[in-house]
N, C-alpha and C positions, 0 to 999 in steps of 0.2 A: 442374218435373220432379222426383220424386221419390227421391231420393238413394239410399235403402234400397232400391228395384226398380230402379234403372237399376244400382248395384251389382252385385245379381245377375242381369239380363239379361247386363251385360257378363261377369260371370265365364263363362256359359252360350257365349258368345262366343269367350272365350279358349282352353275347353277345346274345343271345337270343332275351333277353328284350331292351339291349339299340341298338344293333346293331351298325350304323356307325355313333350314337349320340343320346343326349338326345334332341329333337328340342326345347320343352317348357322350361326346364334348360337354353340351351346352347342360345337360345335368347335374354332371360332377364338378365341373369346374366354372369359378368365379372369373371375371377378368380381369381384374389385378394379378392372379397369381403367373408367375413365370417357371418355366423352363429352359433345360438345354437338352440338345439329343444330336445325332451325326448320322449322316446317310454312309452307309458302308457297303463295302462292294462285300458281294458273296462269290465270286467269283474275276480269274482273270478278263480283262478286255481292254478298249478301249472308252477314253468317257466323254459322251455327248449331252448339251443341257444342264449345264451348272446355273447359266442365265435364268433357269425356270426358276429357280430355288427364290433367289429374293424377288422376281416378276410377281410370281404368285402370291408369295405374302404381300405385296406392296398391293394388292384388291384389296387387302382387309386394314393395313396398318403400316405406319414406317417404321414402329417401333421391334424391329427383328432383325439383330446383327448377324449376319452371313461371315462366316472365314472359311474361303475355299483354301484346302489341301490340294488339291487337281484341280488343273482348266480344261475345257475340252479339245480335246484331241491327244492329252497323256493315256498312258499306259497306266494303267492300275491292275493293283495283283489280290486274289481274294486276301480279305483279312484288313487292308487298308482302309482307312477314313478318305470318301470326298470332299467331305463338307462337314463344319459344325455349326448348326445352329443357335440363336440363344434370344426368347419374346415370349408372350405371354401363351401360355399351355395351351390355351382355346383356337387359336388360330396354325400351332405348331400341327396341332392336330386335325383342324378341320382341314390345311391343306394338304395333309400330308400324302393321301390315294394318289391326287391330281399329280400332285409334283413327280413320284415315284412311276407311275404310269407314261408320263413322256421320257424321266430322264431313262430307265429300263428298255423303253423301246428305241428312243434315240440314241443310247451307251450299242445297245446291240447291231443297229445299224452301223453304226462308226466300225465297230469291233467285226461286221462281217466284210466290209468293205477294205477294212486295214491289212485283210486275211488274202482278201483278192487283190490287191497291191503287192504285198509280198510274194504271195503264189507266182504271178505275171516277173513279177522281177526284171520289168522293160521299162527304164524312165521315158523313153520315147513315145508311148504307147499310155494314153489317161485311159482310167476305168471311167468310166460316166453315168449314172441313173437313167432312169428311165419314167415316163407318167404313170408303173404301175405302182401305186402309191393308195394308203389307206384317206377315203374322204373324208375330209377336216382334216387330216396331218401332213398332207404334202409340206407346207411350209418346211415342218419342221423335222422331215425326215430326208428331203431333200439337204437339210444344215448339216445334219448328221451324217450325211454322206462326205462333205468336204471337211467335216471332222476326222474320218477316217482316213484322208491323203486321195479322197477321188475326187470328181467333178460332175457337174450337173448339169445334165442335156437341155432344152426345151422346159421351160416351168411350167408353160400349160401350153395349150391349142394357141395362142395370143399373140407369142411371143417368137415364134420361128414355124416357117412354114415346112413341113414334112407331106410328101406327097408318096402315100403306100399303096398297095395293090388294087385297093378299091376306089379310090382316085383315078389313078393313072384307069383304070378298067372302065368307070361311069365317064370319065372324057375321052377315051378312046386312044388310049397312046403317052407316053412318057413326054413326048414333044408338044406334044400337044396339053396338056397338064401345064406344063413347066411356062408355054407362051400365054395364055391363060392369066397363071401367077404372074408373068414377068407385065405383063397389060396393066395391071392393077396396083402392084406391090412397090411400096415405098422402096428406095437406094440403103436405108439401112436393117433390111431385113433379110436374113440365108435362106435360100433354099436347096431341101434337103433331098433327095428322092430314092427310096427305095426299090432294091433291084436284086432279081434272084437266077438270071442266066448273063451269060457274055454280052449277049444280043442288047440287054435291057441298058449292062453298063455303056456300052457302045452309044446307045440312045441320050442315055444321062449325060454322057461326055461333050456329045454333038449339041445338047438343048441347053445346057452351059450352067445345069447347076454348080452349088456350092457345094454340096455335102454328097457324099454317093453311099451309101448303104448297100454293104452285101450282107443279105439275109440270111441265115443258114446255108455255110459255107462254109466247107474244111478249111485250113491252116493253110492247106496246099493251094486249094482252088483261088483263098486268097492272095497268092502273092503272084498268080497267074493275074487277074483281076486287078490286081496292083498295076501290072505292065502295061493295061490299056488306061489306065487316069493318067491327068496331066499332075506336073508337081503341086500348081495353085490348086486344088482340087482336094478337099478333104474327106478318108475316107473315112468309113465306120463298118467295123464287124458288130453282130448280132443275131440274135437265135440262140436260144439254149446254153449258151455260154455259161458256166456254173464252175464251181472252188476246183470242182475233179475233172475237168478240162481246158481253164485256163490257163495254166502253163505251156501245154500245146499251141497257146497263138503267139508265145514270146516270137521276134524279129518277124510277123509275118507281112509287116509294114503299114499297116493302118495307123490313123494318127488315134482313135482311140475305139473303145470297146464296152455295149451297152449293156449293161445287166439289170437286166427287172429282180433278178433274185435277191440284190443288196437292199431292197427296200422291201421283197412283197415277202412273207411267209419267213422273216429273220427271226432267230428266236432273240427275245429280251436278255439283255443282260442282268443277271439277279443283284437287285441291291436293294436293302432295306434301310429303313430309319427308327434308330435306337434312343431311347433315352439315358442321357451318361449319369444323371445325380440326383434322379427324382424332381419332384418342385418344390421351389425355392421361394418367398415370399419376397 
């Protein structure tokens, strides 16, 4: 994750939520007074975004000692302390939405993804993300993916060329797409192409892409599909692929396997933040 951009997403965050103050904070309490309090899991998972915890305070102040219990990518069981905090009450609390809102959706990320790792039960075979991702968190939901023991596809349009139905359709052909990119495209960039009959992989093979995607595509059909790639030749399953049928692609041969569902529609992991001893002068 990227310190300097997740920085300012978070600050984008803060001003969001607290705007031109905390009213209920800035109220009741002074700034000299201090507390302590601890983010605690409410349930089992995995935990992603422990780094948000002192990021966020370090917008308002240095003065907030962080002691992590968990890093991310542990197992935490409901009932457990992540973290304990300990700075002045005004800033515990005004960050406290922000902080909880990413670590909750990135613990759950991790935790859905660690579920689909085990389900699969193929260390030969990576699970991998996909661009469907909520706007302004990709950063950091794609982190939380390889918090959970997966891997992360393409980070945007930018960075790896992917050529899907409506490419290969508005240029007329899969060969034709792929010479196109090959004309233009720098020596350290993949090309990926998407394919959903024999005929198309056959085309992908011949145009000498990098990456071949079979699209919705049994377990079966893939390892049919498998037989026409070269060994250099990386494949990818994809389509629907979700917790109650991925065990059905264990050994079907692809080097890995993309789920939009590890990021889009994941339920948060529940964790709150408690205060342990009141405040303290």
């Amino acid at each position: 994750m990227n310190i300097l951009s997740a920085k300012e997403m978070i600050a984008a965050y803060l001003r969001e939520d607290v705007g031109t103050g905390d009213l209920s904070t800035d109220l009741v309490f002074g700034k000299e007074l201090r507390g302590t309090g601890v983010f605690l899991a409410k349930d089992d998972g995995i935990v992603s975004g422990t780094e948000i915890i002192a990021l966020t305070y370090s917008l308002y102040t240095n003065d907030v000692e962080v002691t992590l219990y968990k890093h991310d990518g542990d197992r935490v069981s409901k009932g457990e302390n992540i973290a304990k905090v300990d700075g002045p009450v005004w800033v515990l609390l005004t960050c406290e939405r922000v902080i909880l809102n990413l670590m909750q959706l990135m613990s759950g990320i991790a935790t859905a993804t660690r579920k689909m790792v085990d389900k699969l039960d193929d260390p030969s075979i990576r699970i991998v993300d996909t661009r469907k991702t909520h706007p302004g968190l990709r950063m950091f939901e794609k982190y939380a993916v390889t918090c959970g023991g997966g891997f992360n596809h393409r980070f945007a349009l930018y960075d790896g060329v992917m050529l899907k139905d409506n490419h290969i359709a508005f240029a007329g052909g899969i060969e034709k797409a792929v010479a196109l990119v090959r004309s233009r495209l720098g020596h350290m960039v993949k090309v990926e192409v998407e394919t959903e009959t024999e005929e198309q992989v056959i085309q992908a093979v011949k145009a000498g892409a990098d990456v071949i995607m079979f699209d919705n595509r049994t377990p079966e059909e893939i390892k049919h599909l498998q037989s026409l790639v070269p060994k250099h030749i990386i494949t990818e399953a994809s389509g629907g692929i979700n917790i109650d049928s991925i065990a059905d692609f264990k050994g079907c041969g692809v080097n890995c396997i993309s789920v939009g569902g590890i990021t889009n529609g994941v339920k948060p992991l529940d964790i709150s933040f408690n205060s342990t001893e009141g405040i303290k002068p």
